[in-house]
VOGU-3710 file (C-alpha; in Angstrom, 3 decimals, decimal comma):
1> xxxxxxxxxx> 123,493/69,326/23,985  119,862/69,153/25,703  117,118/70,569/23,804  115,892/71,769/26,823  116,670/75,215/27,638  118,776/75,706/31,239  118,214/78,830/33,417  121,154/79,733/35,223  121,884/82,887/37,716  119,496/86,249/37,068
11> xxxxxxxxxx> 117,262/84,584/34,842  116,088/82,043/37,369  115,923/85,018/39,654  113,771/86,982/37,594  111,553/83,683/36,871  110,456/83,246/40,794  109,801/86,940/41,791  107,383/86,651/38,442  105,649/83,771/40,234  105,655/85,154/43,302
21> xxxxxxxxxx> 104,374/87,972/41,887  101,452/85,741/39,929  101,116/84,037/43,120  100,514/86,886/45,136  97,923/88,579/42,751  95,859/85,528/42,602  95,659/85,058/46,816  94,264/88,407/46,945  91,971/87,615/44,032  91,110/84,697/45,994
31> xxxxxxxxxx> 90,314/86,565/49,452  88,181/89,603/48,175  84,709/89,176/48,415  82,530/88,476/45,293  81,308/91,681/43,323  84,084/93,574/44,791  88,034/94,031/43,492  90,841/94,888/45,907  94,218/96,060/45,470  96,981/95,625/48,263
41> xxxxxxxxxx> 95,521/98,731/49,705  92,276/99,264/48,178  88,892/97,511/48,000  85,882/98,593/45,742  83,002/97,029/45,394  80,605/98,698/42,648  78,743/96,146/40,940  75,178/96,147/41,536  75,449/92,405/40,611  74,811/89,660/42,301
51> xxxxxxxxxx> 76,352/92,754/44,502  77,562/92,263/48,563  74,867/91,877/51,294  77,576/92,686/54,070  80,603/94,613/54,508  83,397/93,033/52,708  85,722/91,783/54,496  89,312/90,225/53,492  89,883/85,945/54,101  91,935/85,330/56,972
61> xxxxxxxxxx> 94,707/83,712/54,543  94,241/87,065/52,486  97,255/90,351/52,100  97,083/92,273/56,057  93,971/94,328/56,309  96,123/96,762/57,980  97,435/97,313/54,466  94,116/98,635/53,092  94,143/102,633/53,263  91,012/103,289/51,640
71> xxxxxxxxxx> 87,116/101,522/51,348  85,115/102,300/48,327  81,186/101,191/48,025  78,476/102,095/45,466  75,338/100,502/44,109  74,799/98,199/46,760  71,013/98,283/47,980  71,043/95,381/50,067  73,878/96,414/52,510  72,140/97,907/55,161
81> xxxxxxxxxx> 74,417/98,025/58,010  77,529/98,171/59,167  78,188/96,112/63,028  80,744/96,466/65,554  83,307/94,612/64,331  83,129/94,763/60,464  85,883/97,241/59,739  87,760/97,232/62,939  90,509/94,760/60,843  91,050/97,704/58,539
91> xxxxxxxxxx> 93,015/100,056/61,344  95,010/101,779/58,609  91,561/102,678/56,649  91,852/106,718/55,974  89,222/106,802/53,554  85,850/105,305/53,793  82,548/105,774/50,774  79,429/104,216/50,888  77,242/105,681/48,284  73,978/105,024/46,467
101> xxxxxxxxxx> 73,654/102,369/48,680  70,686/100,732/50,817  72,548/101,475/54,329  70,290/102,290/57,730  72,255/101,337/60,572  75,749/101,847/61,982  76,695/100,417/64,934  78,302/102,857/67,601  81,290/101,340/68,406  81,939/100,106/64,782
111> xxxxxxxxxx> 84,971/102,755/64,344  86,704/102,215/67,271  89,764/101,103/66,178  90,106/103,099/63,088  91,702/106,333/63,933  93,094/107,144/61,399  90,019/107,937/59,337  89,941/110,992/57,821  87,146/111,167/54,983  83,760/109,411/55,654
121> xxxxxxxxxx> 80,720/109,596/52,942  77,849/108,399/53,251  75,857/110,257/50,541  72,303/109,027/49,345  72,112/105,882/51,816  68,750/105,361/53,967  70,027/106,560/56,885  66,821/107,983/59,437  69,208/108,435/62,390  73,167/108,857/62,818
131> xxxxxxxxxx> 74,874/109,440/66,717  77,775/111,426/67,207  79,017/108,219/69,098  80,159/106,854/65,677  82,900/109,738/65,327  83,444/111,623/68,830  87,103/109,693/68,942  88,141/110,458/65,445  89,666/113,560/64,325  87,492/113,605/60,620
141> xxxxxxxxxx> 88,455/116,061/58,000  85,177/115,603/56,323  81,741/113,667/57,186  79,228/114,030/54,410  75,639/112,705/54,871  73,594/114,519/52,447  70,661/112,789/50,637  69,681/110,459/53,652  66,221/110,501/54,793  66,884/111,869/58,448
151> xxxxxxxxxx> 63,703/111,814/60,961  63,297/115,029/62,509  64,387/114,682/66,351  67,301/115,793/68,634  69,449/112,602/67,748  70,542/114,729/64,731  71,007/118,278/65,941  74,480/117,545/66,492  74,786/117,321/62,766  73,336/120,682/62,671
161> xxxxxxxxxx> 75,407/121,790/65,367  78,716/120,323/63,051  77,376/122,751/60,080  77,484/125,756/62,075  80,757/125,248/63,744  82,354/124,681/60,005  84,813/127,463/59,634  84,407/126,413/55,476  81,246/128,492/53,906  80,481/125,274/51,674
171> xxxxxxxxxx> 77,841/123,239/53,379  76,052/120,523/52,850  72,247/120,554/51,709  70,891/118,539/54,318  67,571/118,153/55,398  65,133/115,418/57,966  61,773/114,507/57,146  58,958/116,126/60,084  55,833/114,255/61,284  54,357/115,142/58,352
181> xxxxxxxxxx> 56,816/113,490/56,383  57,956/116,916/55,151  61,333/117,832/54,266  62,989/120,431/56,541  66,320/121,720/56,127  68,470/121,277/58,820  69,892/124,399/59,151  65,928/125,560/60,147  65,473/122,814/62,710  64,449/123,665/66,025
191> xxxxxxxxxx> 63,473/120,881/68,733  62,783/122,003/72,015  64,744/121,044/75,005  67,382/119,883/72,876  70,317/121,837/73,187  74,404/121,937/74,170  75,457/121,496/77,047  78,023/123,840/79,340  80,355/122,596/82,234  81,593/125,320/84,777
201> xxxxxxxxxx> 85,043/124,213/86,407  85,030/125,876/89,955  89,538/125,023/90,717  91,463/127,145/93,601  94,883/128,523/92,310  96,469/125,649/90,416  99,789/126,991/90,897  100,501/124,281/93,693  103,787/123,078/95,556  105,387/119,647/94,166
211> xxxxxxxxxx> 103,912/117,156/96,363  101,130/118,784/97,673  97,460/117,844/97,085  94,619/119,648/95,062  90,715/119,425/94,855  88,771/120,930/91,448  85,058/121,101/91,592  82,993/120,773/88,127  79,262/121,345/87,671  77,325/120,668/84,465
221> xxxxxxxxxx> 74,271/121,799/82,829  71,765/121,118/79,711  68,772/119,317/78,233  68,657/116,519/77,138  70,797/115,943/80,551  74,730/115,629/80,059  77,113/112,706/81,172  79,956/114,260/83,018  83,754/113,109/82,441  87,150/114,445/83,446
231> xxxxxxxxxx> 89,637/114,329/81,006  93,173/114,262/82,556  94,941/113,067/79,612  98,122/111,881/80,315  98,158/112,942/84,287  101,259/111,216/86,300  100,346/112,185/89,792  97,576/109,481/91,619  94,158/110,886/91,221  90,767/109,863/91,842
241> xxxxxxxxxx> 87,214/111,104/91,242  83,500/111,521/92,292  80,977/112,036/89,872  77,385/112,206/90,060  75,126/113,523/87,004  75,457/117,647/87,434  78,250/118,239/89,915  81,858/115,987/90,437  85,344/117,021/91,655  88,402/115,599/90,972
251> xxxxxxxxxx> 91,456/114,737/93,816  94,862/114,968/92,620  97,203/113,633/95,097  101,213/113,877/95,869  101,228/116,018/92,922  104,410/115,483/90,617  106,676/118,371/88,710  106,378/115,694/85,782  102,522/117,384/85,386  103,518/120,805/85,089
261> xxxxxxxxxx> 101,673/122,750/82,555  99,456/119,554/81,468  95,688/120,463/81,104  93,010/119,022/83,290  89,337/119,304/81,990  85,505/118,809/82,388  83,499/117,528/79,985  79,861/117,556/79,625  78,364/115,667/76,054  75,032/114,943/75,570
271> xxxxxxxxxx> 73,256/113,582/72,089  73,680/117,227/70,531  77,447/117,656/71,559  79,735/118,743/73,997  81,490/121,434/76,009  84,473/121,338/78,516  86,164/123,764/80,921  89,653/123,659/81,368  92,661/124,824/83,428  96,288/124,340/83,381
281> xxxxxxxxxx> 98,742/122,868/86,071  101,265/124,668/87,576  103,545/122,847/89,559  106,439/124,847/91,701  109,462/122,677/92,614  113,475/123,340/92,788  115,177/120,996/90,375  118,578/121,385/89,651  120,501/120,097/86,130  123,677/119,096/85,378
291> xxxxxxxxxx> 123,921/118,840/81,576  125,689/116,065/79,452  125,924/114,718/75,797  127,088/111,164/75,558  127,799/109,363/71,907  128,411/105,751/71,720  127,480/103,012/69,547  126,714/100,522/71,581  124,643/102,336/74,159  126,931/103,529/76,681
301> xxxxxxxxxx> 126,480/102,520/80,561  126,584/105,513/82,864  127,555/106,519/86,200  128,167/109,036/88,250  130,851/109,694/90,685  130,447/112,509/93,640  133,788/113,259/95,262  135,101/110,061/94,107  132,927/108,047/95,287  129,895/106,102/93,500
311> xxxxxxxxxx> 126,668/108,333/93,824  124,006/106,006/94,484  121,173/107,628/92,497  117,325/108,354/93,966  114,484/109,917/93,874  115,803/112,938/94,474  118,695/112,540/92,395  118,774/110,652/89,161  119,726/110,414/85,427  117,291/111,746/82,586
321> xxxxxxxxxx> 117,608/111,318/79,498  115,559/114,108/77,377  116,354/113,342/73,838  117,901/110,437/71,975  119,250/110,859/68,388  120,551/107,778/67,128  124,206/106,881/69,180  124,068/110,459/71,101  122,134/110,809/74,475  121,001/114,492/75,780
331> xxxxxxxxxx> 120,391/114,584/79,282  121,367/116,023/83,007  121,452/114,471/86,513  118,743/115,886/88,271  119,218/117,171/91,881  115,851/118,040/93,389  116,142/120,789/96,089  120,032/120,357/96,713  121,558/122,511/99,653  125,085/123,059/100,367
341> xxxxxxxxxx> 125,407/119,553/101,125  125,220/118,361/97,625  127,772/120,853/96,747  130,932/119,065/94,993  132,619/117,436/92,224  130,550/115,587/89,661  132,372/112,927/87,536  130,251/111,227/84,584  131,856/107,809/83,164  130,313/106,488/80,351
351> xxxxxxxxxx> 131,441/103,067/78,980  130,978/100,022/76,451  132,654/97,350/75,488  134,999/99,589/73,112  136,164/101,705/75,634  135,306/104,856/78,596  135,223/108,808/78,384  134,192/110,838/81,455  134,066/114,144/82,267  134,107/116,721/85,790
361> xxxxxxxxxx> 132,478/119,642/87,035  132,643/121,507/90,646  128,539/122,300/91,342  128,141/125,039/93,786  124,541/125,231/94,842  123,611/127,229/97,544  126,217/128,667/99,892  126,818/127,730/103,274  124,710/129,075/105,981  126,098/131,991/108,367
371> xxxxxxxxxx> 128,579/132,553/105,924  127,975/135,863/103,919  129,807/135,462/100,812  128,975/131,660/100,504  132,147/130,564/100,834  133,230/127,008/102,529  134,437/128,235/105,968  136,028/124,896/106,451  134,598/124,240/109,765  135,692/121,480/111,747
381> xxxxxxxxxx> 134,499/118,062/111,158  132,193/118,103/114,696  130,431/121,243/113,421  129,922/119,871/109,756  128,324/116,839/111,125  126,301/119,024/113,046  124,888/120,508/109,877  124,766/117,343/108,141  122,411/115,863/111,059  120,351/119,055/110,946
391> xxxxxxxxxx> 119,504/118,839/107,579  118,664/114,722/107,076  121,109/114,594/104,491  124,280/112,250/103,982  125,689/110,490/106,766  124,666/111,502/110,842  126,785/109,851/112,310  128,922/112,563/115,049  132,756/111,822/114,385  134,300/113,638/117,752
401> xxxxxxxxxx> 137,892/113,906/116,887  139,063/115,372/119,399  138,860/118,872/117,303  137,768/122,042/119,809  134,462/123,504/119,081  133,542/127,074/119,856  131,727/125,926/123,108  135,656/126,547/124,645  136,160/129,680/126,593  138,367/132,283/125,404
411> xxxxxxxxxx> 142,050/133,912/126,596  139,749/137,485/127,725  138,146/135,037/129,607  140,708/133,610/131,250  142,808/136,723/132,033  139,334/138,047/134,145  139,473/135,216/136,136  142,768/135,795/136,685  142,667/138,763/137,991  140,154/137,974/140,633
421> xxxxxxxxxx> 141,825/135,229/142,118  144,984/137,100/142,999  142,706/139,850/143,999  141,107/137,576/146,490  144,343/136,234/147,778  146,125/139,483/148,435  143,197/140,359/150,531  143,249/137,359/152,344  147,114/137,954/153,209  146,436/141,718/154,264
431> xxxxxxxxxx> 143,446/140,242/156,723  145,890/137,913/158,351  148,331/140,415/158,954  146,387/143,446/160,659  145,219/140,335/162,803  148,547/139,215/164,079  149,794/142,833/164,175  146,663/143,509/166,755  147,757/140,359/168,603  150,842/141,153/168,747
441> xxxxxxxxxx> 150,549/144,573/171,112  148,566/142,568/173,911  151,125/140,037/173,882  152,817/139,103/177,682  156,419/138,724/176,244  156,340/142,369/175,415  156,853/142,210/171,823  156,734/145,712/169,875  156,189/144,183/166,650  156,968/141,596/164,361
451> xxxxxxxxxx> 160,388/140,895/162,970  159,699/140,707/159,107  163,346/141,106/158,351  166,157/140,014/160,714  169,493/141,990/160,342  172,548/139,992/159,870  175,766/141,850/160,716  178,350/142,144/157,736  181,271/141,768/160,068  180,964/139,259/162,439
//
């Protein structure tokens, strides 16, 4: 037997993931900065010594910065900024300290990317000046800046502004230093000329017509002077604006029944904060649904079948699918604006390679026109066609078959004329005999009248 011991199964197992494990600790060792420690999703760096003269920032060969959820700094006097593209790596960073630290400047576009921060602190720093650049995008459950040595201008009444608006009747003590260097608190600050700004949205009736067209008008006010914006968010329907520095408008073209009820605003920000004016779309249209659930695993193909025949989907009609949940599909053909024409059977096929399922349904939309109760009258094909040219939908083409259409006279009609025609000729006959009866008394062969009838004896 070897003297050597032989691993076999689990226990070699076991003996990689622990040097994995060891191998993995020591790359992220490796890759933090110096006077710092970091985690898989933490990094702290609070030792004054030799202590970081930048922001830290993970090796390229280090664990994903993605990964790291939360930024802790104290103690470091000689970081004094943070630029553009220091922490845009960390875009899972929720948490963010820098305290006790020697930081003046942060660059305005140097959170960006991280939206999902949530807690920012920047207590006892040398901060003089902070924009509201740095956080307009984020959505910040807390921003705390007290113990910098603000200056005293209207680059930090926003902060002010922030206070106030708190619903939460803890505040921060936070003051700025005047010209003569004396401290002020914040909540006592008053600069002239340096106030929020309002934006008045002048918009017509924005209940509106699918595919129609709409103009809103926007005018803005406020010193310092604001920037004007629109903010359509996620607006499907083409749209295009002028803006100039107080007044803009705003076209919205072909407008869609996808942008019903989405909010359109004006926005006017300037360096102490902003306001905005908004209105809601209404669009009008007349879509019609035909429900379905389909389950399948794999995805199912689908297609639709109207009157037996493949319906060759549009604009105007087309499948949506609403909701997905896992292998089941909620949705409805959608008929936009269907008349009597659309009015049918529906057949829904849905297949994969394991098989088909499909389902029917009559749809009665709108009834046909003339006829009171709605009711298919079951007019002949030459008048059908008629309506089906009239209307632009489905096929024009005129199949005469030979069928009569009610441009055909009637029997009353025919009986009058009738009538008149024997009416006529009788007359004519009774004319023509009062003549040859009058001709017949001057005649020279002495003729009393004319034989009508000529007697035959019986009996020879």
């Amino acid at each position: 037997m070897s003297s050597g011991t032989r691993w076999h199964g689990p226990a070699m197992a076991r003996l990689w993931g622990f040097c994995w494990l060891v191998a993995g600790f020591w790359r992220t060792a490796l890759a933090c900065p110096p006077s710092c420690k970091c985690s898989a999703s933490r990094i702290w760096c609070s030792d004054p010594t030799p202590g970081i003269v930048a922001f830290p920032r993970l090796e390229p060969n280090s664990a994903d910065p993605e990964n790291i959820t939360e930024i802790f700094i104290a103690n470091q006097k000689r970081l004094e900024v943070i630029n553009e593209n220091d922490v845009e790596a960390y875009v899972g960073l929720r948490n963010l300290t820098i305290v006790d630290s020697g930081l003046k400047f942060v660059a305005y576009k140097a959170f960006l990317k991280n939206s999902n921060l949530q807690h920012i602190n920047f207590t006892r720093n040398k901060l003089t000046s902070l924009s509201r650049k740095h956080f307009r995008h984020l959505d910040l459950n807390e921003l705390i800046l007290a113990g910098n040595p603000f200056t005293c201008s209207c680059d930090i009444m926003w902060i002010k502004t922030l206070q106030e608006a708190k619903s939460s009747p803890e505040t921060q003590d936070l003051y700025c230093l005047n010209e003569s260097s004396k401290n002020i608190p914040l909540a006592n600050l008053q600069i002239p000329n340096c106030g929020l700004p309002s934006a008045n949205l002048a918009a017509p009736n924005l209940t509106v017509e699918e595919g129609k067209s709409i103009t809103l008008s926007c005018s803005v006010a406020g010193d310092p002077l604001p920037n004007m914006y629109w903010d359509v968010g996620n607006l499907v329907s083409k749209h295009m604006n002028e803006t100039s520095q107080t007044q803009g408008s705003l076209k919205i073209i072909n407008i869609s029944s996808d942008d019903s009820g989405k909010q359109i605003s004006c926005v006017a920000e300037n360096l102490v904060g902003e306001d905005q004016d908004s209105v809601n779309l209404t669009v009008h249209y007349h879509h019609w649904c035909i429900p379905f659930t389909v389950k399948g695993n794999p995805k199912p193909a689908l297609q639709w079948f109207y009157n037996g025949a493949i319906l060759n989907e549009s604009k105007y009609i087309c499948t949506k699918i609403h909701v997905t949940n896992h292998t089941e599909y909620h949705g409805c053909l959608q008929l936009d604006n269907p008349t009597h024409m659309n009015n049918g059977d529906y057949t829904l096929i849905a297949q994969n390679e394991y098989g088909k399922d499909e389902r029917q349904i009559s749809a009665h939309f709108m009834g046909w026109p003339g006829v009171e109760d709605g009711a298919n009258p079951n007019y002949p094909d030459l008048l059908y066609e008629e309506w089906t040219a009239a209307n632009d939908i489905g096929d024009t083409t005129n199949r005469t078959n030979g069928t009569p259409t009610t441009d055909i006279p009637g029997r009353e009609h025919l009986s009058v004329y009738a009538v008149v025609v024997i009416a006529s000729v009788v007359g004519f006959c009774l004319l023509v005999m009062l003549f040859l009866l009058k001709l017949a008394r001057h005649s020279k062969f002495g003729m009393k009248g004319f034989v009508l009838f000529h007697k035959i004896p019986l009996d020879g």
